[in-house]
N, C-alpha and C positions, 0 to 999 in steps of 0.2 A: 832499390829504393829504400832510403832510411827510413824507421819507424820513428815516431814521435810521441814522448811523451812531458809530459807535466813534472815541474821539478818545485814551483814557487807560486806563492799566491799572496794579494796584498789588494785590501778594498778599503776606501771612507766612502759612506753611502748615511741614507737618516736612519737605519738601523743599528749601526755599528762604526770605530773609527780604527777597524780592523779587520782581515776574512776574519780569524775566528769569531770577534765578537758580533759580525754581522750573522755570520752561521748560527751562532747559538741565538739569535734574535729571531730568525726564520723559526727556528724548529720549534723554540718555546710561541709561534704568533704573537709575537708584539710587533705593533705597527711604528711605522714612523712617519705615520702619518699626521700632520696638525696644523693651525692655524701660519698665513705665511706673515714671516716677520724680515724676509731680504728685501720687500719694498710695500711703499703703500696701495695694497688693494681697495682701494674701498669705492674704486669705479670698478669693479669687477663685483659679478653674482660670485665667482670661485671665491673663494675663502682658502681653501689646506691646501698644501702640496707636502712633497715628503723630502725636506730640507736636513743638508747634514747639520747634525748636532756637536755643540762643543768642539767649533774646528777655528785656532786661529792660525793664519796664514801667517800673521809675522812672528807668531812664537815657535811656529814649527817650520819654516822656511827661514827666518830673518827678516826684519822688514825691506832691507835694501834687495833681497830677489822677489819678495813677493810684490813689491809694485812695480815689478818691471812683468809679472804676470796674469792672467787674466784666471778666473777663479778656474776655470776647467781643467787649468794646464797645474795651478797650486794644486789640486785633487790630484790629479793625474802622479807626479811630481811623490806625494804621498805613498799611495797604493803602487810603484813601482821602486820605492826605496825596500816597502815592507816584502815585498814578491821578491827580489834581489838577496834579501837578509834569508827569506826564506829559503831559498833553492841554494844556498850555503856557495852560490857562484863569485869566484873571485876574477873580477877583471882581468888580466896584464896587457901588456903591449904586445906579448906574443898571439893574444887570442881574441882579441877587442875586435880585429877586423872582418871573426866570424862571430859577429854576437847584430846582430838587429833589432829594431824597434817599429813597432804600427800598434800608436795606441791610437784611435780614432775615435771620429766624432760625425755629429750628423751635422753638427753645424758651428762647431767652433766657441770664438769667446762671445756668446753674444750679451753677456754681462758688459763688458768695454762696450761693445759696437751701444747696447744702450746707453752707455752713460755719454760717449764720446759724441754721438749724434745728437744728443742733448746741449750738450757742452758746444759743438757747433754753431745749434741754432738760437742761443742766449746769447754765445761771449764771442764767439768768431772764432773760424779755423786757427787763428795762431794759440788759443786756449788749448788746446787738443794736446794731448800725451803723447810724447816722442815714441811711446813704446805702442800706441795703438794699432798697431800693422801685425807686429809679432802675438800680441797679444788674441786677435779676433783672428788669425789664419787657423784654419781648423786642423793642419798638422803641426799646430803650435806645442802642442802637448807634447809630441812623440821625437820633435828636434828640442826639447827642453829636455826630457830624460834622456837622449843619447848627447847633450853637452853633459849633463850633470854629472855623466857613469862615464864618459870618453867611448862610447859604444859607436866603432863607423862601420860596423855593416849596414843593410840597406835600412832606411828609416823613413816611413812612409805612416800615412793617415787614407783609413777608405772611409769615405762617406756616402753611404747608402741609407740615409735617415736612420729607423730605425735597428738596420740589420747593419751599420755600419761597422758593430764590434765584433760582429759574431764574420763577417766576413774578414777581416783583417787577423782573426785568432785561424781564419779558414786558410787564407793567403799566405797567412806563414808558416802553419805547416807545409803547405804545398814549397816553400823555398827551402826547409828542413829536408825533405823528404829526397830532394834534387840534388842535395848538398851543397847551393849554395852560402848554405850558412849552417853552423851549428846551435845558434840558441837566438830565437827570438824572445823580443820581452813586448807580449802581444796582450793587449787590451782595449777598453773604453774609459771617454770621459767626458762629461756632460756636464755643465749647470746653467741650466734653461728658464732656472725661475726668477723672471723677470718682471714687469707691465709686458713687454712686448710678446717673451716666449707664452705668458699665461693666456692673455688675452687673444694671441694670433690661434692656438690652440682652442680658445672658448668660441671663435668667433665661426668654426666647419663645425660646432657641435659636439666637442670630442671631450669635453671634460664633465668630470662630474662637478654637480654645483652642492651636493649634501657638504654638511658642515662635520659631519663625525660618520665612522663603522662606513670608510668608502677607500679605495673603491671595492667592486664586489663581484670580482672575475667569476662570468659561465654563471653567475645567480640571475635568476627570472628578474628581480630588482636591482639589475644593474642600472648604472645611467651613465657612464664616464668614466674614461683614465684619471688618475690625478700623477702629476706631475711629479719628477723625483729629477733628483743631483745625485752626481757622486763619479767616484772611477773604481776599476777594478782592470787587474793587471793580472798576469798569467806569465811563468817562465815554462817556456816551451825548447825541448832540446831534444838532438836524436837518442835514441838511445843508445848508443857504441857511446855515444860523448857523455851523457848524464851515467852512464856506468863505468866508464875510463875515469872519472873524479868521484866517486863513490856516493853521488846524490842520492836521496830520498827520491823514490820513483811515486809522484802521488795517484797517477791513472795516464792511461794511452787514450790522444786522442787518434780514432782510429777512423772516422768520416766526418767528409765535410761536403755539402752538394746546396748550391742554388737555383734560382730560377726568377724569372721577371713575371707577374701576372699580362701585362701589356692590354691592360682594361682601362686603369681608371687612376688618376694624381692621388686618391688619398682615398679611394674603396675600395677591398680586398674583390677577387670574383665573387660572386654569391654561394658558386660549389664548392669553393676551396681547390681548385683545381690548380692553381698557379703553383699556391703554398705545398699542393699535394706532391708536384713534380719534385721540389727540393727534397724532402722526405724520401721521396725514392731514391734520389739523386745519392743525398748520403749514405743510405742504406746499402746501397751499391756500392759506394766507396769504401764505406765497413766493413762488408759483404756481411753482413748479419740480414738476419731473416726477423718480422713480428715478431714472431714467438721469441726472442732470444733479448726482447726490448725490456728491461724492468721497469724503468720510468722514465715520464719525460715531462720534461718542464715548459709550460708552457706561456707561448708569448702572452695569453690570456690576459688583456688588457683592461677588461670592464666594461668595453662599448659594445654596443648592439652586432654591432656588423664582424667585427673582430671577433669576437666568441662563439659566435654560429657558423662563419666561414670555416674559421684553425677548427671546430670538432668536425665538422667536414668534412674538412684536407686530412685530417688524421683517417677519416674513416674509407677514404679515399684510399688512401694510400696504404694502410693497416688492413682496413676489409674487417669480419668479426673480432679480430685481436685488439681490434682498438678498445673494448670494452673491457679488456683484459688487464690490459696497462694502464694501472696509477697514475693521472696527468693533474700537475698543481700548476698554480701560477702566484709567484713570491712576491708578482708586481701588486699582490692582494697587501705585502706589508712595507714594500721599497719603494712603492710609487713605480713609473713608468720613468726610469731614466735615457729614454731616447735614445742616441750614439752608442751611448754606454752600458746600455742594460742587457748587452745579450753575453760583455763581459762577466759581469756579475752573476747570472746565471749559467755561463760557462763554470764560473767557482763552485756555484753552489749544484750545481750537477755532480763536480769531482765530489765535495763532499759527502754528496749521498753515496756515493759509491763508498767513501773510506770509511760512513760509519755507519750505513746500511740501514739510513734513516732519511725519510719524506717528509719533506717538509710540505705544509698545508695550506691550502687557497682559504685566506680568513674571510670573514661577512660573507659567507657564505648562507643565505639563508633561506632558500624555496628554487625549488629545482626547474630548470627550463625545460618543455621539451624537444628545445632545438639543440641542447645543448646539454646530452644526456650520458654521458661518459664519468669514470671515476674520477672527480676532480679532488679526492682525499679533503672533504669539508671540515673546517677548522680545526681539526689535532692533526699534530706531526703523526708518523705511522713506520715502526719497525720494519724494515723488508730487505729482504734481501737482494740485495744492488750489486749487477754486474757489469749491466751496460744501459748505458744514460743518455736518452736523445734530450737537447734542448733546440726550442723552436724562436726563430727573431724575424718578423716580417715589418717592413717599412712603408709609410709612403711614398709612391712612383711603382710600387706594387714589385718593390724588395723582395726577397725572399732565402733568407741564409736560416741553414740546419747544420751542428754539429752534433756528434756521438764521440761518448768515452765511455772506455773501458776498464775495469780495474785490471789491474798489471800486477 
């Protein structure tokens, strides 16, 4: 069984229009969180979401591919040219046919899918965009970067709502490891802020409606996710192959384990019992023990149900060690990018490992006592990082957990 590790990394998200620049926005807590300006809210109580910054699609695509795309897939598109440059991987025709792709999503372009159902119900179906098909399929993104790179290994999109990246970063290790392939270019890619993504989300209760310092993962005064965009990409390779071309080894991911809760369309179990099995599950696949955990990143979302379950499941599954281990959640400055956020935090796992620095759950501000573990409250925090669980639990009662190691 080949081991697998980390060669490339590449994000646009509303902290950053880069991994490093989104990492050093983590670490320093700056939000990117603000007022939404992709469409008009003003029949919504929601006000912020966590929008990328300073992103134009036809200056950095062209405008003749970027309107044949739909914005999840131009993200996407981004954060896997920059993961590409980084992991110093060069194509050819000799090795394209072991190189794959699964950037995935939870839900695709539903940027199109609103305009186009719009655009329907005003002008008539022949108004409608010849590219609307390719555009809203939700492995649009992952057969757009393997046209763009000529990449024909296997190329595929998992959708498990929330956990959808983190299981497709899971899925291709497991094809790594088999040898069916030697390098997946494995991540997420989201942009959900819509009327419809916002609203559909405000209308089960799950957003925060505060206008500023939200949302406020594991604080007693949470009230809501807010919504985040963006992609984040990951070059994953065995290691005989990222050491036979002399790559930069940035960390091993060394587990990956899931589980279904099989309770509830969009509420976690109340024990954390579902989410506690994948923690094992990984852990198992790791074979690391607690004690050998330095941090984990947590899905820590901001809502009621989600913060009290995941410190649950942790404690579940950790037993006293949970109290031990540093647990942040970055969705305190990224927003909550759905499909895509358990890529993002895939990255910024590897980086705490490489710089031996925890990043901070910000608005942090009065402690719960359901939800009573180190959440590292607004300052980053030096520590020594060896191995990095991060946590991605979805609606339909999802449940993906990876671990890396530094190498």
């Amino acid at each position: 069984m080949h081991r697998v590790v980390v060669t490339g990394l590449g994000a646009l998200c509303a902290v950053g229009n880069s991994a490093a620049e989104s990492w050093r926005s983590v670490v320093e807590g700056r939000s990117g969180v603000g007022p939404i300006t992709l469409f008009d809210h003003s029949d919504l109580e929601v006000k912020v979401a966590a929008e990328v910054k300073n992103f134009d699609p036809d200056e950095a695509l062209g405008r003749r591919e970027a309107r044949r795309l739909d914005r999840f897939e131009q993200v996407a598109l981004i954060a896997a040219d920059e993961a590409l440059k980084h992991s110093g991987l060069e194509v050819t025709d000799e090795n394209t046919d072991c190189i794959g792709v699964a950037i995935s999503s939870g839900v695709g372009g539903l940027t199109t899918l609103n305009e186009q159902i719009l655009i329907c119900n005003t002008e008539g179906p022949r108004k409608m965009s010849p590219f609307t098909i390719p555009r809203i399929m939700s492995n649009g993104a992952s057969g757009a970067v393997s046209i763009r790179h000529g990449l024909r290994g296997p190329s595929f999109s998992t959708a498990s709502a929330c956990a959808s990246a983190a299981d497709g970063i899971g899925m291709s290790a497991h094809f790594i490891r088999s040898g069916m392939v030697n390098v997946m270019v494995a991540g997420g890619a989201e942009c959900g802020i819509t009327l419809v993504g916002v609203g559909s989300f405000d209308r089960v209760k799950a957003m925060s409606r505060r206008a500023d310092n939200t949302p406020r993962p594991f604080s007693a005064d949470r009230d809501g996710l807010v919504i985040g965009e963006g992609a984040a990409v990951l070059i994953l390779e065995s290691l005989e192959h990222a050491q036979a071309r002399g790559a930069t080894i940035l960390a091993e991911l060394i587990g990956y384990g899931a589980s279904a809760d099989a309770y509830h369309i969009t509420a976690p179990t109340e024990d954390g019992s579902g989410s506690a099995t994948a923690i094992k599950r990984a852990m198992e696949d790791a074979r690391v023990t607690p004690e050998q955990i330095d941090y984990i990143n947590a899905h820590g979302t901001g809502t009621n149900l989600n913060d009290s379950a995941e410190t649950k499941a942790l404690k579940l599954a950790l037993g006293e060690q949970a109290y031990e281990i540093p647990t942040s959640s970055t969705k305190s400055m990224t927003g909550h990018m759905m499909g895509a956020t358990g890529a993002l935090e895939a990255l910024f796992s590897v980086m705490a490992i490489r710089e031996n620095t925890l990043p901070p759950t910000i608005n942090y501000n009065e402690p719960d006592p359901e939800c009573d573990l180190d959440y590292v409250p607004n300052e980053a925090r030096d520590w020594d990082t060896s191995i990095v669980m991060s946590n991605s639990f979805g609606f339909g009662g999802h449940n993906s957990v990876l671990i890396f190691k530094e190498y």
